[in-house]
VOLUM-675612 format. One record per residue (C-alpha): y, x, z; residue number from 1. Coordinates in pm, 1 decimal. Example, Ala and Ser with C-alpha at 12.3 -4.5 7.8 and 13.67 -1.06 7.14 Angstrom:
% VOLUM-675612
-450.0,1230.0,780.0,1
-106.0,1367.0,714.0,2
//
This chain:
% VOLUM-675612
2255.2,-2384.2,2987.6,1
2096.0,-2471.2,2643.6,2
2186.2,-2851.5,2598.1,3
2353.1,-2835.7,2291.5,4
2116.9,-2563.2,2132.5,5
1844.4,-2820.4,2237.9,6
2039.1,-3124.0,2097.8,7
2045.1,-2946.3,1753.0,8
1700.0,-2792.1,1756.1,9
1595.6,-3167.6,1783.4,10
1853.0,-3254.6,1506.2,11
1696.4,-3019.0,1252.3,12
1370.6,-3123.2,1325.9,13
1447.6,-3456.8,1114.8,14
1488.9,-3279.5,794.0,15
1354.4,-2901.7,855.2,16
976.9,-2821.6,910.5,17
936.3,-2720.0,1253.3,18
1356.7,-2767.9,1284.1,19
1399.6,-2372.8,1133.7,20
1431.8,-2205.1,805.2,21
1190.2,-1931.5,931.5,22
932.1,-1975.2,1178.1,23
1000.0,-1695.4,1457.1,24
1325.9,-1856.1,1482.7,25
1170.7,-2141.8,1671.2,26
1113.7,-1902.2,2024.7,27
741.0,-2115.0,1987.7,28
534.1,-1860.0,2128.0,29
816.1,-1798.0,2411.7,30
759.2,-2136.0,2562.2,31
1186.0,-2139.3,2540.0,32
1504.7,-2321.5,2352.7,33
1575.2,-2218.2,2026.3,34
1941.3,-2039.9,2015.5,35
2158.2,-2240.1,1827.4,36
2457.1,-1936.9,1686.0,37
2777.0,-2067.4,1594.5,38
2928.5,-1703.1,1597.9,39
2871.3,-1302.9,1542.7,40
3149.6,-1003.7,1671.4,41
3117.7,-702.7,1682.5,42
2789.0,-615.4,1930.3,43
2765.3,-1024.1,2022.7,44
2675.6,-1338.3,1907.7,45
2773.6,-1690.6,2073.0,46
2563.2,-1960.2,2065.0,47
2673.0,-2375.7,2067.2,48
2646.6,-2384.9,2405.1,49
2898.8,-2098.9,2537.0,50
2669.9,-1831.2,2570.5,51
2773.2,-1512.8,2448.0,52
2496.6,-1219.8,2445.0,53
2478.0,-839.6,2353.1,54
2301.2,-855.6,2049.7,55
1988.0,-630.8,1955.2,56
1865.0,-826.1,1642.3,57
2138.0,-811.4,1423.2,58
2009.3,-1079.5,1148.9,59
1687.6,-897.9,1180.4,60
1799.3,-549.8,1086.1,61
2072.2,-579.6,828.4,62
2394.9,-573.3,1068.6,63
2419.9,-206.7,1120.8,64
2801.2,-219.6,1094.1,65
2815.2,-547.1,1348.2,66
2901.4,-900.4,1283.9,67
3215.5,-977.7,1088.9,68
3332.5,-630.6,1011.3,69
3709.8,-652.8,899.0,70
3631.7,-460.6,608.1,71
3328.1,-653.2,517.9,72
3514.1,-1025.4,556.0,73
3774.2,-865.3,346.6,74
3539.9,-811.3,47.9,75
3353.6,-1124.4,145.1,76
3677.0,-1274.6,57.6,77
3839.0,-1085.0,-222.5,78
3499.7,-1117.7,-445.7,79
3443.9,-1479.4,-357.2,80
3846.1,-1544.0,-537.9,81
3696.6,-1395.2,-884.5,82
3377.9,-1632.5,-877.1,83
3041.2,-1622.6,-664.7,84
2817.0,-1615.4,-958.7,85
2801.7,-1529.1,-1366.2,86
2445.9,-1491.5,-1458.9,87
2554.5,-1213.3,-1668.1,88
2655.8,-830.0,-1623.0,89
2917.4,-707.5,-1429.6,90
3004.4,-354.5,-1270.4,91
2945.0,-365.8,-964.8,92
2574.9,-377.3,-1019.7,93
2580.6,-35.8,-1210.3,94
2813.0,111.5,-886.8,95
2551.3,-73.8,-661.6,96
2272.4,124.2,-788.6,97
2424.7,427.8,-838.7,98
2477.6,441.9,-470.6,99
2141.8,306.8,-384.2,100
1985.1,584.3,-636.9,101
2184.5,857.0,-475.5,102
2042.8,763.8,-146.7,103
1674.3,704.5,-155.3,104
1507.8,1029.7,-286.5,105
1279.0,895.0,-470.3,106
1435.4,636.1,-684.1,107
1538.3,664.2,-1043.1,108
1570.6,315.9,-1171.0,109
1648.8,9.3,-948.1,110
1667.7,-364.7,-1023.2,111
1851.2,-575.0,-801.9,112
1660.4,-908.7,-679.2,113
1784.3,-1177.5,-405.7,114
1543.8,-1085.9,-120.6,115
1292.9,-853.6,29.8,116
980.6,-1045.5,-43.0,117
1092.7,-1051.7,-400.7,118
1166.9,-681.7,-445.0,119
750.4,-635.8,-278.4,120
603.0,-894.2,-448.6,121
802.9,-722.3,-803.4,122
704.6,-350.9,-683.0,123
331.6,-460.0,-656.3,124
359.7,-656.6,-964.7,125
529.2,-358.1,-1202.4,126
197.7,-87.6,-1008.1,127
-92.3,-344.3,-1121.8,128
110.2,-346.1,-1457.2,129
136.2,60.0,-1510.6,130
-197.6,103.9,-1348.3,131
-401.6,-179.8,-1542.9,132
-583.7,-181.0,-1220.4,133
-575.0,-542.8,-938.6,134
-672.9,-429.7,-622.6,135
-412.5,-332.8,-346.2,136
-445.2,-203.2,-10.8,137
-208.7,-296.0,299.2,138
-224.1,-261.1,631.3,139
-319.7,-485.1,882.8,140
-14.5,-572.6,1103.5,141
271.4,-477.9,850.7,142
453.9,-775.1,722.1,143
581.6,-754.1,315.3,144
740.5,-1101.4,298.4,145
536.6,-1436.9,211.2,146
405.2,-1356.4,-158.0,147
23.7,-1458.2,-142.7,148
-103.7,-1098.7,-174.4,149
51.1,-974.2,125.3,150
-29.3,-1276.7,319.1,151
-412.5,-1088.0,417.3,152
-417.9,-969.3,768.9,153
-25.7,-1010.3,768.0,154
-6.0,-939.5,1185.0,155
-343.8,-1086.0,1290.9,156
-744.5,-1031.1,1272.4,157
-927.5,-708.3,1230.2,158
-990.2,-497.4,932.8,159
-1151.5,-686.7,671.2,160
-1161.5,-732.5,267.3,161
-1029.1,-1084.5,86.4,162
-950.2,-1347.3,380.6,163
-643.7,-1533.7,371.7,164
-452.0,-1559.7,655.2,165
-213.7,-1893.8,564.4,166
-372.8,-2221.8,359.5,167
-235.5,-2186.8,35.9,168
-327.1,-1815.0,-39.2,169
-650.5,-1862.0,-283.4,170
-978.2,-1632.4,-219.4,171
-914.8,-1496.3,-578.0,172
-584.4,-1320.3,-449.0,173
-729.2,-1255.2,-115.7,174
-1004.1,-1083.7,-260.9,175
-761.9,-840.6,-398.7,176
-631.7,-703.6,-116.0,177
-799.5,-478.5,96.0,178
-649.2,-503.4,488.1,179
-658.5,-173.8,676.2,180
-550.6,-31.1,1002.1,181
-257.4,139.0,1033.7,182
-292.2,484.2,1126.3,183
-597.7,524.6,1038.5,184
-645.0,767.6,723.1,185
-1023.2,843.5,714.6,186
-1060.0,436.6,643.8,187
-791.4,467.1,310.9,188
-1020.8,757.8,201.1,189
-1334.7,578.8,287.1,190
-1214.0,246.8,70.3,191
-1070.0,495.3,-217.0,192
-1399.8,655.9,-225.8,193
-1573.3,318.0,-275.6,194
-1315.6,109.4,-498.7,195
-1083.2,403.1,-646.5,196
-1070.6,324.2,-996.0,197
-961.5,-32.0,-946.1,198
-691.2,-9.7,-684.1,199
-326.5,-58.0,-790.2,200
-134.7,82.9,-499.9,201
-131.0,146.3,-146.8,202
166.2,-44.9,8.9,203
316.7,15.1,359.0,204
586.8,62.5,581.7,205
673.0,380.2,688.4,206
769.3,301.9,999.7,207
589.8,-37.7,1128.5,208
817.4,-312.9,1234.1,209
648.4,-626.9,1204.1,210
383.2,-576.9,1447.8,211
667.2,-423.3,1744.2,212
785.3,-77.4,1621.6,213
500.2,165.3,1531.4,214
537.0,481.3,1420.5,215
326.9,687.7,1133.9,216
112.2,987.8,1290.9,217
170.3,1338.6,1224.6,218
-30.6,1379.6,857.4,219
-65.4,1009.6,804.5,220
213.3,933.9,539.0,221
97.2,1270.6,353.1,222
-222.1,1162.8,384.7,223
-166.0,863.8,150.8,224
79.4,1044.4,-25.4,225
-236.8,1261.2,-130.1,226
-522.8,1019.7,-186.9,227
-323.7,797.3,-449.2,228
-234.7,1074.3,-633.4,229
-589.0,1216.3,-667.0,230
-687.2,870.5,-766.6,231
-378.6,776.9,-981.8,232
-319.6,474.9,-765.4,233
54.9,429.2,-696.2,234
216.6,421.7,-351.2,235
493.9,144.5,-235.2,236
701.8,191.0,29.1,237
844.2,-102.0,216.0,238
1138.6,57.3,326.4,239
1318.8,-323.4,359.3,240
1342.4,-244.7,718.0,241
1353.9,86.5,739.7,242
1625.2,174.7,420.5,243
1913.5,287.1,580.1,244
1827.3,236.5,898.8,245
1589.8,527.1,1007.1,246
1783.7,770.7,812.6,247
2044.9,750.6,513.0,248
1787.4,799.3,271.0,249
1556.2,576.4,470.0,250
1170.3,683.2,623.1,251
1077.1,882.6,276.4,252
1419.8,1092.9,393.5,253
1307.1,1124.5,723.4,254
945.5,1221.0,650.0,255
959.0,1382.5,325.7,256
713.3,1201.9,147.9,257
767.1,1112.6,-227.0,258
646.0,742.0,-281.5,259
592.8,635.0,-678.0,260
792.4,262.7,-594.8,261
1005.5,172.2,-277.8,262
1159.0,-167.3,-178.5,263
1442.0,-220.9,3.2,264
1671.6,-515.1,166.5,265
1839.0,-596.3,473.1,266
2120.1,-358.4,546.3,267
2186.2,-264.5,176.2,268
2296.8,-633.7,113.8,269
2502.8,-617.5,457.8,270
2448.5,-924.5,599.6,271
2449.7,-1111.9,226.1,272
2063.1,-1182.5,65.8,273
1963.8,-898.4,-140.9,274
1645.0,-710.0,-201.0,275
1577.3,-435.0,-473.6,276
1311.7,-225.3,-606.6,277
1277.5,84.5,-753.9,278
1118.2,391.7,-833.4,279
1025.9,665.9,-1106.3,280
1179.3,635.5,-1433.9,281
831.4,636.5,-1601.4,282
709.2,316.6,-1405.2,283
1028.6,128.2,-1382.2,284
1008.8,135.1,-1770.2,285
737.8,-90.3,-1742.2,286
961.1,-352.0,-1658.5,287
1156.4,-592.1,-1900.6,288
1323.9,-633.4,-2118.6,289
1220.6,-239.5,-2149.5,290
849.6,-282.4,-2108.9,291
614.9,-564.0,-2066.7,292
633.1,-660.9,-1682.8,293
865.4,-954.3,-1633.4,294
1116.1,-1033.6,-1373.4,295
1425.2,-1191.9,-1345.7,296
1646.3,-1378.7,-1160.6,297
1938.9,-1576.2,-1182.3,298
2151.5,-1462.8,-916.2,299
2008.4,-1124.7,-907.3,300
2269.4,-894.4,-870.3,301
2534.9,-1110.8,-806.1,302
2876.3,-1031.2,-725.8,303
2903.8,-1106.0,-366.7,304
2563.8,-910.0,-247.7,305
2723.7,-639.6,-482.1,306
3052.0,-607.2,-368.7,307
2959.6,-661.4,5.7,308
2634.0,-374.7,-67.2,309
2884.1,-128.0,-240.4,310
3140.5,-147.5,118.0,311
2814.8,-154.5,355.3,312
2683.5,171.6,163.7,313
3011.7,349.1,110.6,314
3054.5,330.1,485.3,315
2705.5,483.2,612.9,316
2806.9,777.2,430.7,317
3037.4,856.0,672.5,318
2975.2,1217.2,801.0,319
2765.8,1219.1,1164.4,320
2690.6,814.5,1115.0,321
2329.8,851.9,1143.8,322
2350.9,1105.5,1393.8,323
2568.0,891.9,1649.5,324
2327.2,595.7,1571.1,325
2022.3,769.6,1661.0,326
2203.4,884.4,1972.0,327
2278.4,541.6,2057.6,328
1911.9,453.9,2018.0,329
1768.1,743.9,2213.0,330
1985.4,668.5,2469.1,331
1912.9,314.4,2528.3,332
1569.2,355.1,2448.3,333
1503.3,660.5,2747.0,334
1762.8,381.7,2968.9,335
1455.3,109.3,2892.6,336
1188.2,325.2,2984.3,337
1381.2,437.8,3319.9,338
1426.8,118.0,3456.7,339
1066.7,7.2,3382.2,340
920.4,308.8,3532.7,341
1173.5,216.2,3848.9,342
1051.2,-130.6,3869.7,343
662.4,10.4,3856.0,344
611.0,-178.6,3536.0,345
394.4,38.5,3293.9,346
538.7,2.5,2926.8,347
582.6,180.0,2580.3,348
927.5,271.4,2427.9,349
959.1,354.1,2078.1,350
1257.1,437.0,1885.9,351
1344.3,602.2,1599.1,352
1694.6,592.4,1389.3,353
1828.8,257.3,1511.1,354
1523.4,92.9,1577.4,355
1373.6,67.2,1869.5,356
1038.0,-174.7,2037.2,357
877.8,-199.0,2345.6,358
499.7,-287.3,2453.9,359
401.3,-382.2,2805.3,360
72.3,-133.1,2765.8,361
-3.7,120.2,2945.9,362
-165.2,285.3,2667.9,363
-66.1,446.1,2347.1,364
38.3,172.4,2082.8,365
-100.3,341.8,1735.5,366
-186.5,-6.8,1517.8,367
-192.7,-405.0,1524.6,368
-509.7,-410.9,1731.5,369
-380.2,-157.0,2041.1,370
-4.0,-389.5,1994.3,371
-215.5,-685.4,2076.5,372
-389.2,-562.7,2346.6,373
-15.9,-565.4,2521.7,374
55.4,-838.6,2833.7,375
261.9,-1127.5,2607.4,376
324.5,-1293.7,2924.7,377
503.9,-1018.2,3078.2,378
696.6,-985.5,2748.7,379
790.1,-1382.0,2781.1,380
898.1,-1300.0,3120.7,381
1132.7,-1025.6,3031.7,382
1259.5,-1204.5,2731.7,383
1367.5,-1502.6,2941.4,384
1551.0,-1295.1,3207.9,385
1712.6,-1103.7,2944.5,386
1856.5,-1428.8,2789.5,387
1979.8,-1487.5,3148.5,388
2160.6,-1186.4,3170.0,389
2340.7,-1166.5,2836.9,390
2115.0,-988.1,2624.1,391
1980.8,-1107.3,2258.6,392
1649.2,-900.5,2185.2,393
1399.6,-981.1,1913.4,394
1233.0,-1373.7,2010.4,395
868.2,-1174.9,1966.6,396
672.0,-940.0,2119.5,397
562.8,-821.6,1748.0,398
902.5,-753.4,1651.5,399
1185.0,-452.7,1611.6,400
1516.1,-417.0,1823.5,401
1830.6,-270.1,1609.6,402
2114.5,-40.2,1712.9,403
2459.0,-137.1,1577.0,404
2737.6,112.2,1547.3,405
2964.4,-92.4,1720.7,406
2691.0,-109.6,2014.2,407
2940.6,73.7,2253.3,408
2834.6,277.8,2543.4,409
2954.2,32.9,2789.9,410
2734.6,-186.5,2614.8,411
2389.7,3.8,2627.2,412
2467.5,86.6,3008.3,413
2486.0,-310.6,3085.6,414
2138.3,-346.5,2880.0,415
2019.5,-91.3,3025.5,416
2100.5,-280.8,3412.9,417
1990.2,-575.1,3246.0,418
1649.1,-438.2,3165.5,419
1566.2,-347.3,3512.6,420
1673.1,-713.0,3671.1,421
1413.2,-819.3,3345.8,422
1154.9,-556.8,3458.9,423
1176.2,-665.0,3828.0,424
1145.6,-1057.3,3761.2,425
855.0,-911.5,3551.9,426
714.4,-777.1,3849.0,427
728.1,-1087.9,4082.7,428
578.5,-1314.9,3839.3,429
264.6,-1053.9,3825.2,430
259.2,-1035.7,4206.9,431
309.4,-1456.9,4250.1,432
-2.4,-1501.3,4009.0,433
-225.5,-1242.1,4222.2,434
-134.9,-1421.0,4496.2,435
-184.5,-1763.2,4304.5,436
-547.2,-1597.8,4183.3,437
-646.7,-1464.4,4543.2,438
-555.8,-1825.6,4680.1,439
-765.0,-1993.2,4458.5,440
-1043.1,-1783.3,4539.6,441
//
């Protein structure tokens, strides 16, 4: 079923680390072939060996218009005759961030970059730069890309101050960053109380998608809304997931909360590399060749991310998008939960916008350390079967799902079948090893 995925997984292993360009790709903690995609339509993707699947990951968020869009090969195309790259400023930039400005409530200034671990590494940079302060606080579980600082605690290990998680990261930058639990406000007050005047920023995402979907409690994003103004620390939104996908003007939209800086990615490059960061006119200032903080980048703003952005945004603005998107999700996410409950298997749906997660817990999932105390072998289960029926979900039981709006109804009553053969095979593997257990007792 996978031959040639498995002949070309084996192929890239010659010349790639690990035979992939980013590790989760690799299925290795799903004990199952690699895909191999040689196409994207619509709601599906079809991989080297014939398979075609619904898809639910979407290039990891950024395909909320669906692979290939007419409209979106035609700009592909009409940019790419006028030249890929210049180095230098062109219009479309200035149109790019007028939209993105519009958007995000909070944003002022925005500078283009190439990804979203550049536009969180640059947001952190510019707040230690207006603050004169080092120290930043993150939470343990939430993922900010691969710069050093944010590799502390980055979806493992318990609460603690300055340990690395990756070889590489030095204990001078890992003493920097304080890891906390998500959720959990009385600890950001506790560690403001004790190191307020030299902490930076507070950065998070809103809406947790690195660690399975997890959503902020009621109070929570105030809460640190508050205690970083009273100390004059800055807070940082990682809204690359979430921008333009929980809401139009992403998770600060949805929740009202007025961050200081905000990064975004994924959707607002539409399926192109892109990242930006922005923020307050006062702080963005800092940066050069206005103020002191430097950061550039060659292809930063470059014609094809700009021109493929500007369509991408210029279509979510469509009246009643967001509104039929979040139907979508609702609906497939309450069509999950139904066929679990049917096939007795005790799990938690999330969902919010177009993203949705699931944990197979029984309890509440509020941060990294309940997320880990879900059944990973159930998940492995489920993913497999899924695969088997025609259904593309996230390759980790620590990551998000993603509604399309070309995810048709048709196609979220098929997952939703699909789910509950998944659920039931989920079922028989728990029942085959109590029997296995009892036996060997």
């Amino acid at each position: 079923m996978y031959k040639k995925s498995k002949e070309l997984f084996a192929e890239a292993g010659e010349v790639i680390p690990g035979g992939v360009n980013s590790p989760v790709r690799a299925f290795k903690s799903l004990t199952h072939q690699p895909l191999f995609i040689e196409k994207g339509e619509g709601s599906r993707v079809y991989d080297a060996d014939g398979n075609t699947y619904l898809d639910y990951v979407g290039s990891w968020g950024p395909l909320i218009l669906g692979h290939a869009h007419p409209r979106i090969v035609k700009t592909i195309s009409e940019t790419a005759a006028k030249g890929t790259s210049f180095g230098a400023p062109t219009a479309l930039e200035t149109e790019m961030a007028r939209l993105v400005v519009e958007a995000v409530p909070s944003l002022e200034l925005v500078r283009m970059v190439n990804s979203g671990t550049e536009a969180v590494m640059s947001a952190l940079r510019v707040a230690r730069g207006y603050t004169k302060r080092n120290k930043v606080i993150k939470f343990i579980g939430c993922y900010h890309g691969h710069c050093d600082s944010f590799l502390i605690r980055a979806g493992s290990g318990a609460a603690a101050l300055g340990y690395p998680d990756s070889p590489g990261v030095t204990k001078g930058t890992a003493r920097d960053t304080i890891a906390l639990p998500f959720n959990d406000l009385k600890a950001v007050q506790e560690t403001f109380a004790a190191y307020g005047n030299e902490i930076a920023a507070v950065v998070i995402e809103p809406v947790a998608g690195n660690m399975g979907l997890v959503t902020p409690q009621n109070g929570y994003l105030a809460g640190l809304r508050e205690v970083t103004r009273a100390s004059g620390a800055l807070l940082i939104f990682d809204e690359v997931m979430t921008g333009f996908r929980v809401a139009h003007g992403g998770a600060q939209e949805y929740y009202n909360i007025d961050p200081d800086l905000t990064a975004l990615g994924k959707i607002i490059g539409g399926g192109l590399p892109v990242g930006a960061y922005g923020g307050k006119r006062e702080i963005m200032e800092q940066v050069a060749p206005v103020g002191p903080v430097y950061q550039a980048g060659t292809l930063s703003g470059n014609p094809l991310a700009m021109a493929v952005g500007i369509e991408t945004l210029k279509m979510l603005k469509e009246p009643g998008f967001y509104a039929e998107l979040a139907e979508k999700c609702r609906v497939l996410v309450s069509g999950i939960a139904a066929a679990a409950e049917k096939q007795g298997v005790s799990i938690q749906a999330h969902g919010i916008g177009s993203m949705f997660g699931i944990f197979f817990n029984a309890h509440p999932v509020t941060d990294f350390e309940s997320a880990c105390r879900s059944d990973l072998e159930s998940f492995k289960v489920f993913f497999r079967a899924l695969l088997k029926e025609g259904i593309y979900m996230a390759p980790s039981a620590f990551e998000s799902g993603f509604i399309s709006a070309v995810h048709s109804k048709r196609d979220l009553e098929d997952t939703a079948a699909a789910t509950e053969k998944a659920f039931a095979a989920v079922q028989r593997a728990r029942e085959e090893k109590q029997t296995a257990g009892k036996l060997i007792s």
